[in-house]
N, C-alpha and C positions, 0 to 999 in steps of 0.2 A: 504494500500500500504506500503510495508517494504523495506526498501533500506538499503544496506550492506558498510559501509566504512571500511575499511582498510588503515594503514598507521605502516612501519616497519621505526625505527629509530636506527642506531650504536651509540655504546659508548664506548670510549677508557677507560674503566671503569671495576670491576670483574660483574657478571652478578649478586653474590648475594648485593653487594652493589646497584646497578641498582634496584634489587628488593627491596631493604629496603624503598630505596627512594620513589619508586611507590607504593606502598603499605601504606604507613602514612599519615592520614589523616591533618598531619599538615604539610605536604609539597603539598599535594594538595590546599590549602590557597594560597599557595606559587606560585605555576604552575597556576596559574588559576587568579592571581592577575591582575585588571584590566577589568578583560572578564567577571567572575562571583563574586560573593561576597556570601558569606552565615553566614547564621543563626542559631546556635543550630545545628554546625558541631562539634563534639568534637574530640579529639584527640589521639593520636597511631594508632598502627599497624591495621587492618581491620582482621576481622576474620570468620569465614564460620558461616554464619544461621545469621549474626548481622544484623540489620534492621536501617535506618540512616533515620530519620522524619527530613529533616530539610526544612526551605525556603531558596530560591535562587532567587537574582537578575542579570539580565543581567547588565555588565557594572559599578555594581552596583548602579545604577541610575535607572531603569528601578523600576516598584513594585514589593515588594517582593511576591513570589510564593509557595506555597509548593510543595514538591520534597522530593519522595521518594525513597532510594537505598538499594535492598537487595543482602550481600555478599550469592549469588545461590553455589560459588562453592571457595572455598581455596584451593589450595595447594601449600604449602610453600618448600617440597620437589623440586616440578619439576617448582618451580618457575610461577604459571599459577593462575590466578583467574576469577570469569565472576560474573559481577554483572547484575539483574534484576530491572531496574530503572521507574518510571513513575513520570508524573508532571508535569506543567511549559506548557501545552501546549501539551504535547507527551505524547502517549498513552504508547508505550513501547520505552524502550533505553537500549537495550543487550549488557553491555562491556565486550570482554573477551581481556586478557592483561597476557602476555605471555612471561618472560627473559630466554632467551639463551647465554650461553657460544660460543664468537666465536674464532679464534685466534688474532687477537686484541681487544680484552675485552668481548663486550657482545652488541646482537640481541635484540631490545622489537619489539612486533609485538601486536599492538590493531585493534578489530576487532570490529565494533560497530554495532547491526541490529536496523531500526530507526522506528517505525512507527508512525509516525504524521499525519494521514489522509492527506488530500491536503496537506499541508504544510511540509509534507512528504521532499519535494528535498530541501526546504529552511532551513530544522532540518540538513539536510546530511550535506548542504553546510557550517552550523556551526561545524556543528561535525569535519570537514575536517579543520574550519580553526583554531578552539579551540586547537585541539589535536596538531598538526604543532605548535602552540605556546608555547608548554606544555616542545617541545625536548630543547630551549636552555637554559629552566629555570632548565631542570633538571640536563641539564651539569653544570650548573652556581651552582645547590646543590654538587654534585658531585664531584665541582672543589674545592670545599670552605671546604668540608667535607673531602677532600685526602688532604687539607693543612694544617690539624687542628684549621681551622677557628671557 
């Protein structure tokens, strides 16, 4: 069973900054502080074909897991990327993550396909609340990063 989430978040922000931020794997640390924790994540930009072995704890309390993420598709041109994920419980976790220029700054648009067998709607209903927690941390980079913080 594969369940589809989506969630589109604005940024008073340029769309390639937006991009930079979502794309680095050390502001994913950042965005995700609290909800997941990991292991033998390392850091920069993400790149097409790169393959990421690491474990991951919920909460980081929970035990650690292994989790894997493969960069399926890059392009830094039109700002879009779709990672190929499994681990942790989930069979597949299809992210694709997508920044547009809009007239006040910039559109991200993540698209996530889930299949977790049964557990299927309880993976969505993370996915929905994870992702929602990711938007004000990234303004919070964003904001610190346009102040020369």
């Amino acid at each position: 069973m594969t369940t589809r989430v989506e969630l589109v978040h604005v940024y008073p922000f340029s769309a390639r900054d937006v991009w930079k931020v979502a794309t680095d794997l050390g502001h994913l640390k950042t965005v995700t502080e609290g909800l997941l924790a990991f292991r033998d994540l390392p850091g920069g930009e993400i790149h097409q074909g790169q393959v990421l072995r690491v474990e991951v704890s919920l909460f980081g309390r929970l035990p650690y897991q292994p989790y894997e993420m493969k960069v399926a598709k890059f392009d830094d041109a039109n700002m879009a990327f779709t990672s190929e994920e499994k681990g942790a419980g989930v069979k597949t976790w299809r992210h694709s993550l997508s920044v547009a220029t809009t007239p006040t700054g910039s559109r991200l648009v993540e698209r996530i396909e889930i299949d977790g067998g049964f557990l299927t709607p309880l993976f969505a209903a993370w996915a929905r609340y994870m992702y929602r927690q990711r938007h004000p941390r990234r303004l919070h980079i964003l904001e610190t990063l346009s102040n020369g913080s």
